[in-house]
DSSP file (Angstrom, degrees, kcal/mol; ACC not computed):
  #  RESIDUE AA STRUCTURE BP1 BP2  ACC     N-H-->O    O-->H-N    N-H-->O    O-->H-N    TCO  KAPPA ALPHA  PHI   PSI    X-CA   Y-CA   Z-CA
    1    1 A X              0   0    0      0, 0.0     2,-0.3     0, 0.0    17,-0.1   0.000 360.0 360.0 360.0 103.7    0.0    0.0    0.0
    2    2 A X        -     0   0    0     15,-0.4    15,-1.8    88,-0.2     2,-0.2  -0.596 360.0-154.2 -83.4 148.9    1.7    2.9   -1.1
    3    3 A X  E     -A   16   0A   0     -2,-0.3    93,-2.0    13,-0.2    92,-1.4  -0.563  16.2-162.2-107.4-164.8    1.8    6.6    0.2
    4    4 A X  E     -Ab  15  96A   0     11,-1.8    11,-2.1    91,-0.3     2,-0.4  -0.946   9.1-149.9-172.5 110.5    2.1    9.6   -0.1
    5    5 A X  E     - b   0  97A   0     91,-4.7    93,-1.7    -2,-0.3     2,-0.5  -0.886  12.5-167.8-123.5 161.1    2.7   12.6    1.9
    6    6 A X  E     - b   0  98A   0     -2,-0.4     7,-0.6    91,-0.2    93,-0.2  -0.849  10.2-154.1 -78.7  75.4    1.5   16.4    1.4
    7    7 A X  E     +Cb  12  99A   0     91,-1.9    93,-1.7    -2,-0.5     2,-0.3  -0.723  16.0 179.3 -93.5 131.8    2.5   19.6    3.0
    8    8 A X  E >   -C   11   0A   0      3,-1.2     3,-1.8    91,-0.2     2,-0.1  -0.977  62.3 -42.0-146.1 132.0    0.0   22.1    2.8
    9    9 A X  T 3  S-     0   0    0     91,-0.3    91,-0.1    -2,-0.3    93,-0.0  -0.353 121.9 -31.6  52.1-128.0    0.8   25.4    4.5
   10   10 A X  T 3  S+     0   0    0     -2,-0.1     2,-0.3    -3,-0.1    -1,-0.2   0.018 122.2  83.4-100.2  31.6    2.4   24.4    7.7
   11   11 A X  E <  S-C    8   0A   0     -3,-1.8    -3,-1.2    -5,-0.1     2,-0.6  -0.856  70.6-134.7-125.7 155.3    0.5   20.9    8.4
   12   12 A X  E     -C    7   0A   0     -2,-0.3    -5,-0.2    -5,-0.2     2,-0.1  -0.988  10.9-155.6-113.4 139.5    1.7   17.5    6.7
   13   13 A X        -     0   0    0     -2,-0.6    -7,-0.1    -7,-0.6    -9,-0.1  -0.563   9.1-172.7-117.8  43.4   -1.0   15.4    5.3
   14   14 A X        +     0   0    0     -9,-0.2     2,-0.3    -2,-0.1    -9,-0.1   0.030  11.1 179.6 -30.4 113.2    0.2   11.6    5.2
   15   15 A X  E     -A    4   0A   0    -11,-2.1   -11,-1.8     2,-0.0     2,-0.3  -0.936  22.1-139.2-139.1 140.1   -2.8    9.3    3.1
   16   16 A X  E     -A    3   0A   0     -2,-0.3     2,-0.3   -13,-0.2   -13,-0.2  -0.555  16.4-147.3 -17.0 116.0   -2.3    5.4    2.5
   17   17 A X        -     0   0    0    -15,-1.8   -15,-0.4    -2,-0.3    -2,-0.0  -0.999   7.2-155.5 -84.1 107.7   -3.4    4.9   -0.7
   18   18 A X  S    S+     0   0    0     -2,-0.3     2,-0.3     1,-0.2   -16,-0.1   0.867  77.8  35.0 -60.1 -30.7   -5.0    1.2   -1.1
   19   19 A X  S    S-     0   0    0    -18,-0.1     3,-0.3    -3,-0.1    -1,-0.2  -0.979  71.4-139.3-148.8 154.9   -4.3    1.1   -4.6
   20   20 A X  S    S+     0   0    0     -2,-0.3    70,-0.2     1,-0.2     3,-0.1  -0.298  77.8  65.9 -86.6 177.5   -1.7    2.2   -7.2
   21   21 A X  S    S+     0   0    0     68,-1.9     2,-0.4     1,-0.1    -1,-0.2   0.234  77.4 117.1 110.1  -0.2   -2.3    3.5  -10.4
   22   22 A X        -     0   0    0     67,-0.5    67,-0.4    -3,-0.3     5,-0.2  -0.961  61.1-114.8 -78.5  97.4   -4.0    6.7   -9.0
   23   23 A X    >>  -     0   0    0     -2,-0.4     4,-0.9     3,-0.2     3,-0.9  -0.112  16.5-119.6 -91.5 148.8   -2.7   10.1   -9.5
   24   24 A X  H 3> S+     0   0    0     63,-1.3     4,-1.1     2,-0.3    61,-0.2   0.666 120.4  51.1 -35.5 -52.8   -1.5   12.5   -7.1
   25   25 A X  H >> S+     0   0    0     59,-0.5     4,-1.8     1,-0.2     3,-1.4   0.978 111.6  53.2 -81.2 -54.7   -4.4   15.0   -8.1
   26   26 A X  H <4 S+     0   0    0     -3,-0.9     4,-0.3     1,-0.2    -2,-0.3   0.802 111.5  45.6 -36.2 -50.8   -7.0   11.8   -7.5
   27   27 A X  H 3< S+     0   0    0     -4,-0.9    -1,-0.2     1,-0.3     4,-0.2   0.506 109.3  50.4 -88.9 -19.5   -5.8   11.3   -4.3
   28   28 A X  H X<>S+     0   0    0     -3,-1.4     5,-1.9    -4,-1.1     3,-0.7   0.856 114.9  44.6 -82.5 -46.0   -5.7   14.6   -3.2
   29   29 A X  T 3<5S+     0   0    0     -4,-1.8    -2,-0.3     1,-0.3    -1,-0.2   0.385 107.8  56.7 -79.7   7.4   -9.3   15.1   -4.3
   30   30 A X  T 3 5S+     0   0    0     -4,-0.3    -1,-0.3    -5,-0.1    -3,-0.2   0.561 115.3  36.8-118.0 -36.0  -10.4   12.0   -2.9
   31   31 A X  T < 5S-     0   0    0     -3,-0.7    -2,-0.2    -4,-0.2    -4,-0.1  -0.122 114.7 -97.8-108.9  37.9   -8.9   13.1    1.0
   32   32 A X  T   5 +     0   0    0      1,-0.2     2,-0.3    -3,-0.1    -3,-0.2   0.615  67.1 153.0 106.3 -16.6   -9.5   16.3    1.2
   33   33 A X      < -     0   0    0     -5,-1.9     2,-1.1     1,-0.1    -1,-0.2  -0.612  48.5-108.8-121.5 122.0   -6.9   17.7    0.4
   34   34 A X        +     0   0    0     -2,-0.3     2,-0.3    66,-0.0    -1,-0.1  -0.246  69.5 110.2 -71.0 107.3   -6.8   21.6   -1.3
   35   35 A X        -     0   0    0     -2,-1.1    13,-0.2     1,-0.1    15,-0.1  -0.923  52.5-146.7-149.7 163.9   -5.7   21.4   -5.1
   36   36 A X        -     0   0    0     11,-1.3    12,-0.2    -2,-0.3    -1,-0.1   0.901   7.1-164.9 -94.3 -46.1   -8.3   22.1   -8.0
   37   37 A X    >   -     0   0    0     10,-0.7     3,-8.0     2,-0.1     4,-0.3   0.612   8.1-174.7  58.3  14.8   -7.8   20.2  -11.1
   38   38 A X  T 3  S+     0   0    0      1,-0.4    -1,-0.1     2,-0.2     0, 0.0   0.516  85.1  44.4  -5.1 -50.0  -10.1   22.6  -13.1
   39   39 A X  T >  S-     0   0    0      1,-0.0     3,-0.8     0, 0.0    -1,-0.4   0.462 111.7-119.5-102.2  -5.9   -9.7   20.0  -16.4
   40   40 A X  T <  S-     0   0    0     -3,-8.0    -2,-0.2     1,-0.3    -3,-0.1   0.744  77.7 -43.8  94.3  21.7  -10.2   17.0  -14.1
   41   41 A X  T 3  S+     0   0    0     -4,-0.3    -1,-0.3   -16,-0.0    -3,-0.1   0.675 102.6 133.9  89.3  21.1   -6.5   15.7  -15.2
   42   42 A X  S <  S-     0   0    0     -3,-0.8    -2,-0.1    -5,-0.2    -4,-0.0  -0.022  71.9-119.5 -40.7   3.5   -7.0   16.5  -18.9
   43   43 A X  S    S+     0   0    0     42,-0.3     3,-0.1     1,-0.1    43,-0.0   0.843  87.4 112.5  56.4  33.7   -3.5   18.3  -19.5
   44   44 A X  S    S+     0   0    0     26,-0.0     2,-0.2    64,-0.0    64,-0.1   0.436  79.9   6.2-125.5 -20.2   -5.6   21.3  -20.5
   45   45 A X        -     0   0    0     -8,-0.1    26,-0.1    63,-0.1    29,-0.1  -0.775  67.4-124.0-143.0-166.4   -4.7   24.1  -17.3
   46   46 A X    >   +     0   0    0     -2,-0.2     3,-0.5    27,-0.1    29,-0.2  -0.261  66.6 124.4-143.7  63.0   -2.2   23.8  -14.4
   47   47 A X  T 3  S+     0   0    0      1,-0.2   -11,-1.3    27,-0.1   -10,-0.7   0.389  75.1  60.1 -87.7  -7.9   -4.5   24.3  -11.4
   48   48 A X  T 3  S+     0   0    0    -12,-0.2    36,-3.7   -13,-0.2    37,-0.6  -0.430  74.8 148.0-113.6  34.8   -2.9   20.6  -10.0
   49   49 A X  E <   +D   83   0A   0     -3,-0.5    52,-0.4    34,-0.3     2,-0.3  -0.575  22.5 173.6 -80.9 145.0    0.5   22.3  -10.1
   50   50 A X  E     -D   82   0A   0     32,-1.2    32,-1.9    -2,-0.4     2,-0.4  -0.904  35.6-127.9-127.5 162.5    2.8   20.6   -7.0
   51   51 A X  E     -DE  81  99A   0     48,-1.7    48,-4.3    -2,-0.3     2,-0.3  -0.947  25.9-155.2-126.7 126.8    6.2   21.0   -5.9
   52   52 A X  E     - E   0  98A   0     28,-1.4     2,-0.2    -2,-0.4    46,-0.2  -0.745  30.2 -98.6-123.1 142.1    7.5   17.4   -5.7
   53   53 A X    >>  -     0   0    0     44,-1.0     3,-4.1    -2,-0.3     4,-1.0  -0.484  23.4-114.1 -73.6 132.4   10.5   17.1   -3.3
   54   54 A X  G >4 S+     0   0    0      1,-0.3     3,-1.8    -2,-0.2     4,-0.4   0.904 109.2  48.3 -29.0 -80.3   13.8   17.1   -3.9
   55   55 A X  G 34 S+     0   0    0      1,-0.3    -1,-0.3     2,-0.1    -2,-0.1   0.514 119.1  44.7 -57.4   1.0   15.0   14.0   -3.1
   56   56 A X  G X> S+     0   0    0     -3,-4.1     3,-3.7    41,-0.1     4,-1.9   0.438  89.0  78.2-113.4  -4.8   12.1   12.5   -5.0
   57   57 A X  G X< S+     0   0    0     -3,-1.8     3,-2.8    -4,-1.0     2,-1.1   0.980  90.0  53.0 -67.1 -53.8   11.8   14.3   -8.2
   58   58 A X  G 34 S+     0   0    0     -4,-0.4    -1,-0.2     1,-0.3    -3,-0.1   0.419 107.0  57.7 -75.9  32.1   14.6   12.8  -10.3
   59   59 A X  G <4 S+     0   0    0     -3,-3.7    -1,-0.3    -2,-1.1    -2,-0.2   0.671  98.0  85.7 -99.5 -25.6   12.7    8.8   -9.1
   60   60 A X  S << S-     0   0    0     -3,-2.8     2,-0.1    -4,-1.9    27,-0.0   0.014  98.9 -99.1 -68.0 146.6    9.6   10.5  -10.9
   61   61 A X        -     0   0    0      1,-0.1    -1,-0.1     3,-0.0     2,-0.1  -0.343  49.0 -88.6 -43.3 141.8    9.2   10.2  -15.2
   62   62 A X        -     0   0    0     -2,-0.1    -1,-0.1    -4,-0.1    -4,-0.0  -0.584  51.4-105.2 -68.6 127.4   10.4   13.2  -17.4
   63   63 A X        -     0   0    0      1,-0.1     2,-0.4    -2,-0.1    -1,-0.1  -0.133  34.0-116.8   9.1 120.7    7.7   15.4  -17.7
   64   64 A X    >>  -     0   0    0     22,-0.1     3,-7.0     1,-0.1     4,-0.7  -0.718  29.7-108.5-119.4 128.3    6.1   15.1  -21.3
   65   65 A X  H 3> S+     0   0    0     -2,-0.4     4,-3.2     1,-0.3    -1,-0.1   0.830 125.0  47.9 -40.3 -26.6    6.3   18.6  -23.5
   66   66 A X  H 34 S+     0   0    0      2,-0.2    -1,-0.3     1,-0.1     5,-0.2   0.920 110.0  51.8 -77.0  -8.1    2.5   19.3  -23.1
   67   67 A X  H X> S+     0   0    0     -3,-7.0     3,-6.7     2,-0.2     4,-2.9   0.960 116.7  44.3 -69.7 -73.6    3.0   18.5  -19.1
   68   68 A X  H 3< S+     0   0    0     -4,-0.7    -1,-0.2     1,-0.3    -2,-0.2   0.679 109.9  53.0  -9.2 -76.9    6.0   21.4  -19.8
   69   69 A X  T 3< S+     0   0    0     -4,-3.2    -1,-0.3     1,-0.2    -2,-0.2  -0.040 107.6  51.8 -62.0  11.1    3.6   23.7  -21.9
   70   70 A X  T X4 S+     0   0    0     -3,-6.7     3,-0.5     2,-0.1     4,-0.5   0.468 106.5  54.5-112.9 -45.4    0.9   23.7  -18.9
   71   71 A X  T 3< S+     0   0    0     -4,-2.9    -2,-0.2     1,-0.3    -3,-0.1   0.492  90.4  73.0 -66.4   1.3    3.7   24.8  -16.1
   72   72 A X  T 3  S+     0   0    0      1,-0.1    -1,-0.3     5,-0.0    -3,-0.1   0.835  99.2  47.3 -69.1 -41.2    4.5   27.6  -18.1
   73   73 A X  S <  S+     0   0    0     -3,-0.5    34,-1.3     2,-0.0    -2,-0.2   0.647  91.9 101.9 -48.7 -42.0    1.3   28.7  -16.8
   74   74 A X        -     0   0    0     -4,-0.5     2,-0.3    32,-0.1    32,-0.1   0.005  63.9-125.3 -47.7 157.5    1.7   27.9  -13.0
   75   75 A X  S    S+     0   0    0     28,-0.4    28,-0.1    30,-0.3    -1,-0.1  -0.839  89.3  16.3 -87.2 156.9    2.4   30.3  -10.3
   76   76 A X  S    S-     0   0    0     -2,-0.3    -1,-0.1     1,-0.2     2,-0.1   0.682  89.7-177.6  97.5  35.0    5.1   30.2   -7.9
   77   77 A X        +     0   0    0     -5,-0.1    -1,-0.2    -3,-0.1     2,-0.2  -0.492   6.7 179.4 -79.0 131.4    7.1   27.2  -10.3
   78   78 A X    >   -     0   0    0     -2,-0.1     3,-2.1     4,-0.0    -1,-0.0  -0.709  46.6 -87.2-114.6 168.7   10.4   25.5   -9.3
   79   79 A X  T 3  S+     0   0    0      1,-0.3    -2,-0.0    -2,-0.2   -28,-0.0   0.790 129.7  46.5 -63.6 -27.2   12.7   23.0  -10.9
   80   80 A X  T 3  S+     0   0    0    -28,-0.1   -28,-1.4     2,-0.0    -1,-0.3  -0.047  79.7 133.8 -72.6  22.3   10.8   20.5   -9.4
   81   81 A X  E <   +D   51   0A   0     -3,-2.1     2,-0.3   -30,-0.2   -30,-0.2  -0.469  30.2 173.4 -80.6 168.7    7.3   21.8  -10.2
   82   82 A X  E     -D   50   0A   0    -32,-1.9   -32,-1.2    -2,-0.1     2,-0.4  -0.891  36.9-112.3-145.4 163.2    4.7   19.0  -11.7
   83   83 A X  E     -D   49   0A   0     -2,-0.3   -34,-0.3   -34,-0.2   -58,-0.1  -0.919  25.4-140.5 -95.2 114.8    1.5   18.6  -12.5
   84   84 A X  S >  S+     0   0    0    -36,-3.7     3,-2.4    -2,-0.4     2,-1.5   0.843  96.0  56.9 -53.9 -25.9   -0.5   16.2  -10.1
   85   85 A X  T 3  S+     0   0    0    -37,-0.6   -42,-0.3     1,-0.2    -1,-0.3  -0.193  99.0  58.4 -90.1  66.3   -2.6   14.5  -12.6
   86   86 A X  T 3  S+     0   0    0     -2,-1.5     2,-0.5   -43,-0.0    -1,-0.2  -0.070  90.8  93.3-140.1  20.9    0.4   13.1  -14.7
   87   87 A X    <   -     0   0    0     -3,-2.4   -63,-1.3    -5,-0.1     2,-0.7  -0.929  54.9-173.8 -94.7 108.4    1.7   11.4  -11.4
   88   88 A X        -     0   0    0     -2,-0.5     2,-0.3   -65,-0.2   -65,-0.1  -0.874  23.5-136.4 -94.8 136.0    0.7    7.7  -10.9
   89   89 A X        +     0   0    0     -2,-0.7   -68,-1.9   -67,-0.4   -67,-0.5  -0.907  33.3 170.3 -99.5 142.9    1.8    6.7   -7.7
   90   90 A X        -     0   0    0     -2,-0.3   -88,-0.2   -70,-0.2    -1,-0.1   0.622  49.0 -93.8-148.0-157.0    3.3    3.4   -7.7
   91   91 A X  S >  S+     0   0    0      3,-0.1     3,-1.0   -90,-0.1   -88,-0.1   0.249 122.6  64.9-123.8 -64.0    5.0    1.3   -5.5
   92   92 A X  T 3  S+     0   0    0      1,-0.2    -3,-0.0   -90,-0.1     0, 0.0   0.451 105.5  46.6 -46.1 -17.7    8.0    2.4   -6.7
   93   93 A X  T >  S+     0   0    0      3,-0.1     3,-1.8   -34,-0.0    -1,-0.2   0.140  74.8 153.3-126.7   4.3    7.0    5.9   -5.3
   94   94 A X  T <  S+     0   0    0     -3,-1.0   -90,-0.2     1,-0.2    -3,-0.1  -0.170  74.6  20.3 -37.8 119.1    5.9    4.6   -1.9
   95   95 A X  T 3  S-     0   0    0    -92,-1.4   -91,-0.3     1,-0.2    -1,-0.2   0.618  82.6-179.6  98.2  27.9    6.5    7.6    0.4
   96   96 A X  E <   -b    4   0A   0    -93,-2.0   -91,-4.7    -3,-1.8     2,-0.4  -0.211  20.7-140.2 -59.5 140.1    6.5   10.5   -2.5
   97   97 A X  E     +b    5   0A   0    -93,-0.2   -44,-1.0   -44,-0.2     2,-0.4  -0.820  32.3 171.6 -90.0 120.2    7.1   14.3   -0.6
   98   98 A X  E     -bE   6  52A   0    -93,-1.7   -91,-1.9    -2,-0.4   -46,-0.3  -0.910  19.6-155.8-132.7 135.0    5.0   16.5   -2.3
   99   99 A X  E     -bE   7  51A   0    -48,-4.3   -48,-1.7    -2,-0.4     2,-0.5  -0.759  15.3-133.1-100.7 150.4    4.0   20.4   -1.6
  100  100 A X        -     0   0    0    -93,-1.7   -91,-0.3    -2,-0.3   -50,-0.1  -0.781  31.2-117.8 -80.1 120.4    1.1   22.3   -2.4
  101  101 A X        -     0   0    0     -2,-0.5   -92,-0.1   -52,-0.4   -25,-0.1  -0.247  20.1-115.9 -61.4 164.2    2.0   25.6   -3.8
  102  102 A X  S    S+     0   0    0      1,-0.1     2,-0.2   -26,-0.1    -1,-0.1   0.847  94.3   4.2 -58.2 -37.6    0.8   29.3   -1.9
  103  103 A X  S    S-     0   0    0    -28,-0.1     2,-0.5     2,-0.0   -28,-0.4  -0.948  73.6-132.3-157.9 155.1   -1.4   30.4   -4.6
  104  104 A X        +     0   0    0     -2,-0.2     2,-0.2   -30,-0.1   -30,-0.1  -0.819  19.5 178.6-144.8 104.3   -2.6   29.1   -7.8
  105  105 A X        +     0   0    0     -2,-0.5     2,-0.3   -59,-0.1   -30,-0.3  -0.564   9.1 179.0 -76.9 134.0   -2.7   30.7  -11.1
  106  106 A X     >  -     0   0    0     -2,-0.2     4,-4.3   -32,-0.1     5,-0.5  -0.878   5.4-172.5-146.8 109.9   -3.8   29.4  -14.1
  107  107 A X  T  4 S+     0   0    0    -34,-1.3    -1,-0.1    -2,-0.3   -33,-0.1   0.777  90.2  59.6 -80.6   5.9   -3.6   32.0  -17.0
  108  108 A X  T  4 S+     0   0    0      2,-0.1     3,-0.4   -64,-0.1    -1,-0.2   0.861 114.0  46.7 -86.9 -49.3   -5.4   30.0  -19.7
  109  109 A X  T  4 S+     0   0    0      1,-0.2    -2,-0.1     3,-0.0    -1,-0.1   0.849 111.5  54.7 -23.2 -54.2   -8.6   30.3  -16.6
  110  110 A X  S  < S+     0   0    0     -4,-4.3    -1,-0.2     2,-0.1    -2,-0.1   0.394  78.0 113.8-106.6  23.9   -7.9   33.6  -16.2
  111  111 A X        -     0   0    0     -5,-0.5     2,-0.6    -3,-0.4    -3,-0.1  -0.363  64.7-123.2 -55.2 134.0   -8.2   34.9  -19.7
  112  112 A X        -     0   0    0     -2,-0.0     2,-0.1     2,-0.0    -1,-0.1  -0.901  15.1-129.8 -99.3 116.0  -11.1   37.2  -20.2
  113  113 A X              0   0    0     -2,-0.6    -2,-0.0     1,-0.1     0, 0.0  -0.287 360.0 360.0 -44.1 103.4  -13.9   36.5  -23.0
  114  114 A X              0   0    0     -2,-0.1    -1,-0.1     0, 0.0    -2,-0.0   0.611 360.0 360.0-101.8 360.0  -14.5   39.6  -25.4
């Protein structure tokens, strides 16, 4: 049973996941846990932006160019930024560090209609 722990603000959020194959953004919306996902894990915004912990980012998969093109978009982005819903957690990822960013910008969102 893998996990998977969170810091948001200043509390750590440790969830047991029963089963893999579920992404970081699922798992968050499934306990609780504040991230948006506007596109529901569609690659389409970056409202499921996280900051994935050092010492875990280079176990993760490269990032894939549209993953790229949607974190141009994020606020607050670091070399480790991600988007949750193009993390499956694994086995292999048992005990992934992840953070929630301060604020969350999505400029494709916040585009105004004329």
């Amino acid at each position: 049973m893998p996990k998977v722990v969170f810091q948001q603000k200043d509390k750590e959020i440790i969830v047991d996941e029963e089963s893999n194959n579920l992404t970081i953004l699922e798992i968050a919306q499934k306990n609780g846990i504040e991230i948006e996902g506007s596109c529901e894990g569609s690659l389409a915004c970056s409202t499921c932006h996280i900051i994935v912990d050092n010492e875990w980012y280079d176990k993760l998969d490269e990032p894939s160019w549209d993953e790229e093109d949607m974190l141009d978009l994020a606020t607050g982005l670091t070399i480790t930024s991600r988007l949750g819903c193009q993390i499956t957690l694994t086995d292999r990822l048992d005990g992934l560090k992840v953070a929630l960013p301060v604020s969350h910008n999505d400029v494709r969102l916040n585009k105004k209609k004329y």
